[in-house]
N, C-alpha and C positions, 0 to 999 in steps of 0.2 A: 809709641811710634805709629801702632795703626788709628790712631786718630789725629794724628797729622797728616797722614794720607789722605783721610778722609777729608779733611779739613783744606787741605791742598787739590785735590779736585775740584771738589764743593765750588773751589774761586778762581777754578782756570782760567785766563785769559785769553786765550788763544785755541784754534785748534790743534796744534801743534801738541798744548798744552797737556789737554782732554785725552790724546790721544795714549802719550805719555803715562798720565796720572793712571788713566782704566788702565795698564799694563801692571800698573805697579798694585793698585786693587786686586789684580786678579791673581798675584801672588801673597799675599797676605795669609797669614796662619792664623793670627786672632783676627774676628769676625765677632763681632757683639750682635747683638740683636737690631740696633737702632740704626745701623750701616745701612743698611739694604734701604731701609726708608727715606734717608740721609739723602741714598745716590740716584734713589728712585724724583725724589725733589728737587735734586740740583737738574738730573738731566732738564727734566721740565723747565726748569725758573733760567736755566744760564743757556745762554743761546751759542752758546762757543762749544758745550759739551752738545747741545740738543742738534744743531748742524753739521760737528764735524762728521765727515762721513765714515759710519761704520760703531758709531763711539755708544748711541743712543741700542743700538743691537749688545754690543755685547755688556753696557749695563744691566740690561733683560735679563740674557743670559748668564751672568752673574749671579746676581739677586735669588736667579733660580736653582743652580745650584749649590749655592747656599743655603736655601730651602731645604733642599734635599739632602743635603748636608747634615740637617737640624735636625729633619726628621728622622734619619738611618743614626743618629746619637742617641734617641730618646731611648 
């Protein structure tokens, strides 16, 4: 499932979309390692995630607490 999410962001079409998808990102319980990278490149490459307003902030902050996440596991 959570690589569908990720996969369903990745190709949002909308900002509607983006705004949507990072909501559902940010409830996710499995988190692999290659996600953060994932949404780190989509924000960049798709212009519907990288515009809409607010979407490109809390991907950051995502990413980062997932970091932190990783780190307070080891």
């Amino acid at each position: 499932m959570s690589e569908v999410l990720i996969r369903l962001f990745e190709t949002s079409n909308t900002y509607a979309e983006a705004k949507a998808r990072i909501g559902y990102l940010s409830t996710m319980e499995v988190w692999e390692p290659s996600f953060s990278k994932r949404i780190k490149a989509a924000t960049e490459q798709n212009d519907q995630i990288k515009d809409s307003f607010g979407v490109a902030e809390r991907v950051a902050n995502l990413i980062k607490r997932r970091a932190a996440e990783s780190e307070s596991s080891k």
